[in-house]
C-alpha positions, -999 to 999 in steps of 0.1 A, spaced: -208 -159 49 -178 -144 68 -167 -117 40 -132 -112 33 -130 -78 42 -152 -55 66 -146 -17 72 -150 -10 108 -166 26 122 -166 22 160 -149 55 169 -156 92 162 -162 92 122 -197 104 121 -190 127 150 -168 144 129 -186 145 97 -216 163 112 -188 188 129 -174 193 91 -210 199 83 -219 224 112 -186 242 101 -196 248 70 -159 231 60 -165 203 39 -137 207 8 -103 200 13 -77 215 38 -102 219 67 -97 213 103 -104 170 95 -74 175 69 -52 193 92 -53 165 119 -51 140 100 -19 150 82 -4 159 116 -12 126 129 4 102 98 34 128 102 38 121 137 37 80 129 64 86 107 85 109 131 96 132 105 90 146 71 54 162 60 24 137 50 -4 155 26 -39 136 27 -46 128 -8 -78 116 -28 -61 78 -33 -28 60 -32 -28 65 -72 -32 96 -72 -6 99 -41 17 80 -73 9 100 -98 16 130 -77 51 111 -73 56 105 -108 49 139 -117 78 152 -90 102 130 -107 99 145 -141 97 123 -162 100 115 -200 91 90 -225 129 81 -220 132 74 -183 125 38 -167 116 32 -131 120 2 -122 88 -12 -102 78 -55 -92 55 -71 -115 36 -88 -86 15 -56 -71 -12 -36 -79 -18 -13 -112 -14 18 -98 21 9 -86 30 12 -126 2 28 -144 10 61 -127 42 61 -138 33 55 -176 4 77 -173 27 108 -165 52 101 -188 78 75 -178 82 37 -189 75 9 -162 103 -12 -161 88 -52 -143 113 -70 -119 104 -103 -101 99 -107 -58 116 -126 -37 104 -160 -29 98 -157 5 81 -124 12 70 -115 -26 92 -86 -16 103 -68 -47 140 -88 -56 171 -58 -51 188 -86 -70 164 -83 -102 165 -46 -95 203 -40 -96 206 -62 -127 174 -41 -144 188 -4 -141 203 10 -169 213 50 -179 176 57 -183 168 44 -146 156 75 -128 135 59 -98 131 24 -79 93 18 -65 91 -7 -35 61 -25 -24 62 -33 11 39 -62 4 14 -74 29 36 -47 54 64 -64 59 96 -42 54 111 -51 19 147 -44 28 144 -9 25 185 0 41 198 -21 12 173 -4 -17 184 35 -1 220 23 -5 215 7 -39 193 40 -52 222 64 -36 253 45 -52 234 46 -85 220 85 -84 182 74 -85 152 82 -63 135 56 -40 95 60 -38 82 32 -11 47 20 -22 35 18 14 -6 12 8 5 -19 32 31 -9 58 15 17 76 27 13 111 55 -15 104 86 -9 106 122 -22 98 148 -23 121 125 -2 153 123 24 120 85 35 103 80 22 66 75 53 45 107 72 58 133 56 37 129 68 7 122 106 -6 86 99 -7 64 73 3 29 66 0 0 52 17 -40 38 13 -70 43 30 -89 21 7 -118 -1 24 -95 -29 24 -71 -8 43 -60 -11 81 -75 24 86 -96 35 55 -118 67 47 -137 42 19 -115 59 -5 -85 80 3 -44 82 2 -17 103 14 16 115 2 47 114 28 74 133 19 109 128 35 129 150 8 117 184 16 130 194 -18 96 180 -32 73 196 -7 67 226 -23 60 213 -53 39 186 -43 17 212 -27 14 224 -61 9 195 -80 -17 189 -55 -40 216 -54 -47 218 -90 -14 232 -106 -13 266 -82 1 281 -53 -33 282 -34 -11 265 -2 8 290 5 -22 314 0 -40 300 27 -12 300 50 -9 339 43 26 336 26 12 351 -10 -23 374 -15 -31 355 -42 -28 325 -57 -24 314 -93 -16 285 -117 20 278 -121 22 243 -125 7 215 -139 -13 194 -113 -51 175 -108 -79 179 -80 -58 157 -53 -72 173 -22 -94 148 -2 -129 162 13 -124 174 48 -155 148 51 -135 119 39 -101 135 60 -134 133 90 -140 95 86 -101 88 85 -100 108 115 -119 87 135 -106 52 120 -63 76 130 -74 80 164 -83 46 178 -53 28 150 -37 12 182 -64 -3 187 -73 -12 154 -35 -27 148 -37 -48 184 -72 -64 172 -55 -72 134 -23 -83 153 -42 -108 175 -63 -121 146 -27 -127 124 -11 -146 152 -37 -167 160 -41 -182 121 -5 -183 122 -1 -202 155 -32 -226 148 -21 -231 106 18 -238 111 14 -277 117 -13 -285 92 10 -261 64 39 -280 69 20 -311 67 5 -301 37 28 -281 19 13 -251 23 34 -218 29 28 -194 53 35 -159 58 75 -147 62 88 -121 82 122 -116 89 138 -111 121 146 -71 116 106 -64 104 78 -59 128 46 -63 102 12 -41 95 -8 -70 101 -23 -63 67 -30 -97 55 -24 -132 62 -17 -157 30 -13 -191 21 4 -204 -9 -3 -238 -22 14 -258 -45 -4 -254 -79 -34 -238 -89 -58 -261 -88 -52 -270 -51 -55 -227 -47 -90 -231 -67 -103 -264 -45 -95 -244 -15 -112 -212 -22 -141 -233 -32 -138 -256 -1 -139 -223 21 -167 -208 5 -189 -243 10 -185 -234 45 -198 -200 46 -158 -185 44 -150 -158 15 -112 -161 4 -96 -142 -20 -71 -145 -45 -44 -113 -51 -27 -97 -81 -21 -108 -119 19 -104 -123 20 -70 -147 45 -77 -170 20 -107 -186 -14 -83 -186 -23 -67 -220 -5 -37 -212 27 -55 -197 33 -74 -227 25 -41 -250 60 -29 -227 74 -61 -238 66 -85 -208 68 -123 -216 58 -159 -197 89 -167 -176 105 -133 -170 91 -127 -134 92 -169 -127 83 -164 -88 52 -135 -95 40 -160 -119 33 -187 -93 22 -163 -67 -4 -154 -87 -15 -192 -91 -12 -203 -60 -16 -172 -28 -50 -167 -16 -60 -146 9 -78 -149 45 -107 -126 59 -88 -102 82 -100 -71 95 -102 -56 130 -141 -63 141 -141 -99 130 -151 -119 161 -132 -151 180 -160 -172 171 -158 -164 133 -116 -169 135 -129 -201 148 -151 -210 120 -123 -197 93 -93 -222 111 -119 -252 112 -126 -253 78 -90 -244 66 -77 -272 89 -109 -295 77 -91 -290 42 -69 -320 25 -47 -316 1 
């Protein structure tokens, strides 16, 4: 069975654990750490990235900078993962669900400008499957209205929009390094922070609630709690594995780039015969290479397929339940028919394996049985 997903360890990873272990250096902040954050702050090309435990946590660290109350909304799409919301109900603010586009299953700046209200404080893109949800127009949009722009970027690392890096449009961004990631640590997320007006706090939030940051860098000669804040710091071990996936990412992103283009080349005739939809990225967005989707026309065709695929020894996957219809969605006041085009994503997209060691021969066996399939 070709699996959906497969990590890939082909670099330095356990090179550097055992370094972290001869150290003696295996909690947060170590040498791993240090590298790592210089490296995802060197993709962006400006601002300050801070290595994190998760993506969620990178969130709720974002929530937490924005302040919020029981009274402020930020406005984030239905069709994305839990964390993109929950975070922002967990620490205090109300989720507020908006449909996607049609084509990219971007979050809609249409549904988002007619959903912000005086308790708006923050708008939360998804750049889904790394492609660049129109971040120019959302910066403009957040600035005209006063709010803050947090890009969900667990997909875009290393896309960009207009020759420009996801993650350094809005004041904060934040990335995965999840197994199902381009680059993962197993478990693991970062924090990128373009508004240096929530650096210091973030540092804070981070490390428990104290100034132990700016201990270690020799700034204070002693640290204490002066903040609220959670155990956000990732294992120098983890930072080690993440390390070793960070310094071979070109090639990584060439393999997954290669592997995209040739089920998009080899699928384009048979979609349009079939009406299947295919992947779409707009002129101004070079893509993460992330995932690679098709979207059928009802959900029973979606089901036949995934069963069709796994008959021949192919695992395909299905993606998110639209928010504003889970049990905690419609608790917030979500209803059937409010996000119409995350409602038949979630029917009809399924997923193809894609990851960077998957072999020619097996991107053979996965386009002959997708191509063996009638609708």
């Amino acid at each position: 069975m070709i699996p959906f997903n497969r990590a890939s360890f082909e670099g330095n990873e356990l090179a550097h654990l055992s370094e972290a272990i001869q150290i003696g250096h295996v909690s947060g902040n170590g040498p791993n750490t240090r590298q790592v954050e210089q490296i995802l702050t060197d993709i962006h090309g400006s601002g300050r990235s801070l290595m994190t435990t998760s993506c969620t946590h990178s969130l709720e660290i974002a929530a937490l900078l924005l302040r919020l109350t029981p009274e402020d909304e930020v406005i984030v799409p239905s069709y994305t993962f839990v964390s993109t919301a929950a975070a922002f109900l967990l620490h205090g603010g109300t989720p507020v669900f908006v449909d996607v586009r049609d084509d990219t299953l971007n979050i809609s700046i249409e549904a988002v400008e007619a959903a912000i209200t005086p308790r708006t404080k923050a708008i939360c893109i998804v750049h889904y499957a790394g492609i660049a949800a129109d971040p120019e127009r959302f910066c403009e949009l957040a600035d005209r209205h006063g709010l803050v722009l947090i890009e969900d970027n667990a997909h875009g690392l290393f896309a960009r929009y207009r020759g420009r890096n996801l993650g350094t449009f809005g004041a904060m961004s934040t990335m995965s390094f999840h197994e199902t990631k381009n680059v993962t640590c197993g478990e693991g997320g970062a924090l990128h922070l373009n508004d240096q007006q929530f650096l210091e706090r973030a540092e804070i939030l981070r490390e428990k609630g104290t100034d132990r940051s700016k201990f270690f860098r020799g700034q204070i000669d002693k640290y204490t709690w002066v903040d609220v804040g959670s155990s956000w710091v990732a294992s120098d071990l983890l930072a080690g594995v993440l390390l070793g996936q960070l310094e071979r990412y070109r090639e990584i992103q060439h393999r997954r780039e290669v592997v995209w283009n040739r089920y998009d080349i080899a699928l384009k005739e048979w979609s349009m015969s079939n009406n299947v939809r295919t992947p779409v990225v707009p002129a101004d967005c070079e893509h993460s290479s992330h995932m690679y989707h098709l979207r059928f026309g009802d959900l029973d065709t979606r089901t036949r397929f995934i069963a069709h695929m796994r008959n021949h020894d192919v695992m395909t996957v299905f993606h998110y339940q639209p928010l504003h219809l889970s049990a905690i969605g419609v608790q917030l006041g979500g209803r059937v028919g409010q996000c119409p085009v995350a409602e038949e994503a979630s029917d009809t997209l399924v997923r193809l394996p894609l990851f960077a060691s998957i072999t020619d021969s097996q991107i053979d066996q996965v386009l002959n049985a997708a191509l063996a399939f009638g609708l």
